[in-house]
N, C-alpha and C positions, 0 to 999 in steps of 0.2 A: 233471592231466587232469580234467576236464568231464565228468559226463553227455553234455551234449548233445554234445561234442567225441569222446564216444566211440561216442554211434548214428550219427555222421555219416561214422564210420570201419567200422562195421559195414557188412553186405549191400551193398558197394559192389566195383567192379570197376576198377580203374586200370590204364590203359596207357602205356606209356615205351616210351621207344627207347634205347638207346643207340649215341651218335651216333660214338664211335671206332671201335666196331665191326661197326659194320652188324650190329646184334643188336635185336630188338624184344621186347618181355612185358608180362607183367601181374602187377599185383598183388592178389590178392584174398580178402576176408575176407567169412564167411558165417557169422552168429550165428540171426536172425531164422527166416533162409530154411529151416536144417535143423530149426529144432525145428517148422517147418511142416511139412516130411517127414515127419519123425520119429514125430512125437507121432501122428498117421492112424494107425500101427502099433504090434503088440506084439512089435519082432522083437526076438530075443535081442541080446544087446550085441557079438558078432562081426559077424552081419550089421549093425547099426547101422551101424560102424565102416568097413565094404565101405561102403554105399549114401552116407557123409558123403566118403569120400575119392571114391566117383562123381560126388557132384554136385560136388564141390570143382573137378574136373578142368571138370565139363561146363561152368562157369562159365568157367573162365579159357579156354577151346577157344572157347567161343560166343560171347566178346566178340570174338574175331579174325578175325569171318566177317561180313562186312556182309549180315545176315538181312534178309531179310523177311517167313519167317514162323518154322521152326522146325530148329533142331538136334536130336538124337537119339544120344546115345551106348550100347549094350547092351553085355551081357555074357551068352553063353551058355554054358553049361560043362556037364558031366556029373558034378562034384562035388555036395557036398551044398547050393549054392548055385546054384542051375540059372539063373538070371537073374537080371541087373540089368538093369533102364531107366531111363533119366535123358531129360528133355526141355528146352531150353532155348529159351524164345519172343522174338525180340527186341522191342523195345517198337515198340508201334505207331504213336506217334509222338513226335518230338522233345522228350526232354525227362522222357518217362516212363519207368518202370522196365521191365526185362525179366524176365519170367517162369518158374519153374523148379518141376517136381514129379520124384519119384524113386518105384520099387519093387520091391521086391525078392521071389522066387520063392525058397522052399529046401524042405529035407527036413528038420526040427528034428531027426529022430529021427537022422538022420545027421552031425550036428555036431557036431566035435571038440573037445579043448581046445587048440588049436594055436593060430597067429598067423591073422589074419581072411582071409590071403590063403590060407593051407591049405585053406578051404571050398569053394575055385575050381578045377576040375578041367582036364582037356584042354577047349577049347574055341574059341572066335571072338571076339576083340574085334572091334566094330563101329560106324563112324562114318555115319549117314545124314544129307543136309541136304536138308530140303523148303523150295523156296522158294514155295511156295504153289500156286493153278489157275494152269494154262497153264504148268506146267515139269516137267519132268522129274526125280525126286528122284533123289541121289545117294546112295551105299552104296560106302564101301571096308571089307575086314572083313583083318585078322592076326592068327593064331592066337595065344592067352592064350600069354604070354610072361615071363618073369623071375619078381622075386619081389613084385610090389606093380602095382594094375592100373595105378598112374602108368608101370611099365617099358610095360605094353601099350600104353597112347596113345604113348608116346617110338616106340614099334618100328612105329606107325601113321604116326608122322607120317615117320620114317625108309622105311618100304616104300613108301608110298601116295602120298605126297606130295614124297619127299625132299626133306625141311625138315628139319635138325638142331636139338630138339626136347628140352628140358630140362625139368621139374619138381621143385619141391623143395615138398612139404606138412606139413602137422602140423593133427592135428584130436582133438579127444575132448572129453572131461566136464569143463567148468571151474564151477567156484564161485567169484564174487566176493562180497566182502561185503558182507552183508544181503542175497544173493540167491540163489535158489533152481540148485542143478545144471542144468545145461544146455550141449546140446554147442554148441562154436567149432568155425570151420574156417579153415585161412589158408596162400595156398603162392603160390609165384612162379612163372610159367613165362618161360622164355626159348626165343626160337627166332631161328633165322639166316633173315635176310633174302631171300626167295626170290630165285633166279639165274635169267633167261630160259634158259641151255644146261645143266639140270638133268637129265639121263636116264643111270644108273647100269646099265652092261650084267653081266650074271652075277650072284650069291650075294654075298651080304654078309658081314663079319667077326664078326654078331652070333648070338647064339642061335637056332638051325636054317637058318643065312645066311642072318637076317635082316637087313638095312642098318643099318649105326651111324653115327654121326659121323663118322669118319675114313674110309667108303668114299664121300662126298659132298660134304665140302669138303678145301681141302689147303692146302700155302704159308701166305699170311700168313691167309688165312679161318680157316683149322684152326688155329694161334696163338691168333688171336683171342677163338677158340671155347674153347677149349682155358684162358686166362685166366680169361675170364669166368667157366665154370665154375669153377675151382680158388677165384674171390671167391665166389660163391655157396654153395661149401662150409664157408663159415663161418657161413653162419645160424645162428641158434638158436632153437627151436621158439617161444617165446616172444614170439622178435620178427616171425616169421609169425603168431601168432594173436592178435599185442595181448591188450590194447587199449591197453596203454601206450607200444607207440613206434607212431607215423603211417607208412603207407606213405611216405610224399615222405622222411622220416626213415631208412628202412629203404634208400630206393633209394642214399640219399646214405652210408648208411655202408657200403654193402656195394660201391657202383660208384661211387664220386665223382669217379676218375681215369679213369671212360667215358665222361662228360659225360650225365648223365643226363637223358633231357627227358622231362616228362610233358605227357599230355595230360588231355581233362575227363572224368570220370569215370563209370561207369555204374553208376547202383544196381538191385538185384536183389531179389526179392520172391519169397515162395512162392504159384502160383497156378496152377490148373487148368482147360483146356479146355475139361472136360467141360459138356452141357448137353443137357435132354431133347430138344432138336430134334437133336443128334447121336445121342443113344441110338435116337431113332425111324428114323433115316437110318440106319441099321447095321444095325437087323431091317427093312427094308424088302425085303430079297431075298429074303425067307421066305415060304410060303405059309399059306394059312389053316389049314390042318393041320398045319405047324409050331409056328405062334405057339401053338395048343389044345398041344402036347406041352408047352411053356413056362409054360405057364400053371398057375398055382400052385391048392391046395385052393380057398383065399381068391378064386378068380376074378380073379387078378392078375397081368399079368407084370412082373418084379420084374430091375433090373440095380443092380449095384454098382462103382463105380469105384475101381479096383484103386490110383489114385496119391492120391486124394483124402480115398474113403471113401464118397463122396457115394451115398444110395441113393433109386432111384428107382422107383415104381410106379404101373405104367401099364396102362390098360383094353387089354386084348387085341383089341376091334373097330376099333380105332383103328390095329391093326399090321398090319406087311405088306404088300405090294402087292394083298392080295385086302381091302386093309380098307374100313370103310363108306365109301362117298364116294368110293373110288378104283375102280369096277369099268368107269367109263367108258360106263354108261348115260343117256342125256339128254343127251349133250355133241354 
């Protein structure tokens, strides 16, 4: 293995089908993209480990959606991690990277020493997709579910979409040599090929009848399903997060009697939206007496952005609909 063979394998996103079973996925690995997350923050190493398995999911979810502009996965809970957000931008045009930031909301002082999914209390899994002006965004939400928020997205795509809906991931802190710690991420998802006469009536077999696999396909689909998974249970966490065996490598040793097809592949990048002409558009509903409560000692109002970091400070006469130049006199 290569250097260059192995950033070529990194923050990339690959899709396959396989063609015996009418089963489609992805494969993808995320080096670069989390320690762009990542490093923006001081968060302890459980939440780390929450926000690397979020984006890991948002990744493989958001290449499956032919974007236009953005995906949105949350987590809201009344544990000692009260939110996760994850955003995924698909690339603007052919050929470039798609876009992705994470962050995470907790109670430090309420953090356990448990597994990271212990921090997660009752709460809402949440799938939103905006496709930009002139659409309508979508929101389907399933109550925080199993033991790992990959169970949530599976019981999401089972209730909301009935798509039987697979993930297998592995992520944390790898050191290679001569090089400094830094988190990997890498997991496969699989899903059954949507059905035109998909509509599941009544409670499902799963945790609080939630819909599982087996209340959505049946006969030789559920076979099918049912296969493939039991190959996928063979991964080894190693050969999901590389960098020594290639994805194409990985499809071929775990499905090679599914006839495996890939397609071109999509690379991923950590990057943020934010921009003072949005900060200014977002206190624009405010009045001149508001922006004055905002306004700091320093005669400044000051915003931070919560995925990036980035902080911004701005003259106060310049804000709100009552600012200079906007009162609509002379016009």
């Amino acid at each position: 293995m290569t250097l260059g063979q192995k950033i070529a394998w990194d923050d990339t996103i690959l899709p396959f089908q396989l063609d015996q079973s009418d089963i489609r996925g992805r494969v993808a690995r995320l080096d670069g993209v989390l320690e762009g997350i990542l490093k923006q923050h001081d968060y302890p190493p459980v939440v780390e480990a929450l926000v690397a398995e979020m984006a890991l999911l948002t990744a493989l979810i958001g290449q499956t959606i032919k974007l236009r502009w953005k995906l949105s996965l949350q987590i809201q809970s009344k544990g000692p991690v009260r939110m996760i957000a994850t955003d995924y931008y698909g690339p603007d045009s052919e050929g470039r990277a798609a876009r992705m930031r994470a962050y995470a909301s907790f109670d430090r002082d309420r953090l356990t020493d448990g597994p990271p999914f212990d921090q997660v209390g009752d709460g809402y899994f949440a799938v939103l997709i905006d496709q930009g002006e002139g659409t309508e965004p979508y929101q389907g939400i399933t109550p925080i579910a199993g033991t790992g928020i990959r169970d949530c997205a599976e019981a999401y795509f089972a209730q909301s979409e009935q798509l039987p809906t697979r993930f297998s991931l592995s992520f944390g802190k790898s050191t290679e040599a001569g090089g400094d710690e830094h988190w990997r991420a890498g997991g496969v998802m699989l899903q059954h090929m949507p059905k035109a006469s998909s509509h599941v009536q009544g409670g499902g077999s799963g945790e609080g009848g939630l819909l599982g696999a087996e209340d959505i396909v049946d006969g030789e689909e559920l076979e099918n399903w049912t296969r493939v998974n039991m190959l996928l249970d063979t991964v080894e966490d190693l050969e999901l997060i590389g960098p020594s065996v290639a994805p194409t490598d990985l499809l071929v040793r775990l499905f090679h009697e599914e006839t495996p097809r890939v397609f071109e592949s999509q690379s991923v990048r950590f990057g943020c939206s934010c921009t003072e002409e949005r900060v200014r558009s977002s206190l624009s509903i405010y009045s001149a007496r508001d922006i004055e409560k905002m306004t700091t000692d320093a005669g400044t109002v000051t915003a931070d952005c919560q995925f990036c970091g980035a902080h911004y400070v701005l003259d106060p006469k310049t804000l709100g609909f009552e600012a200079e130049g906007k009162s609509g006199d002379g016009d």
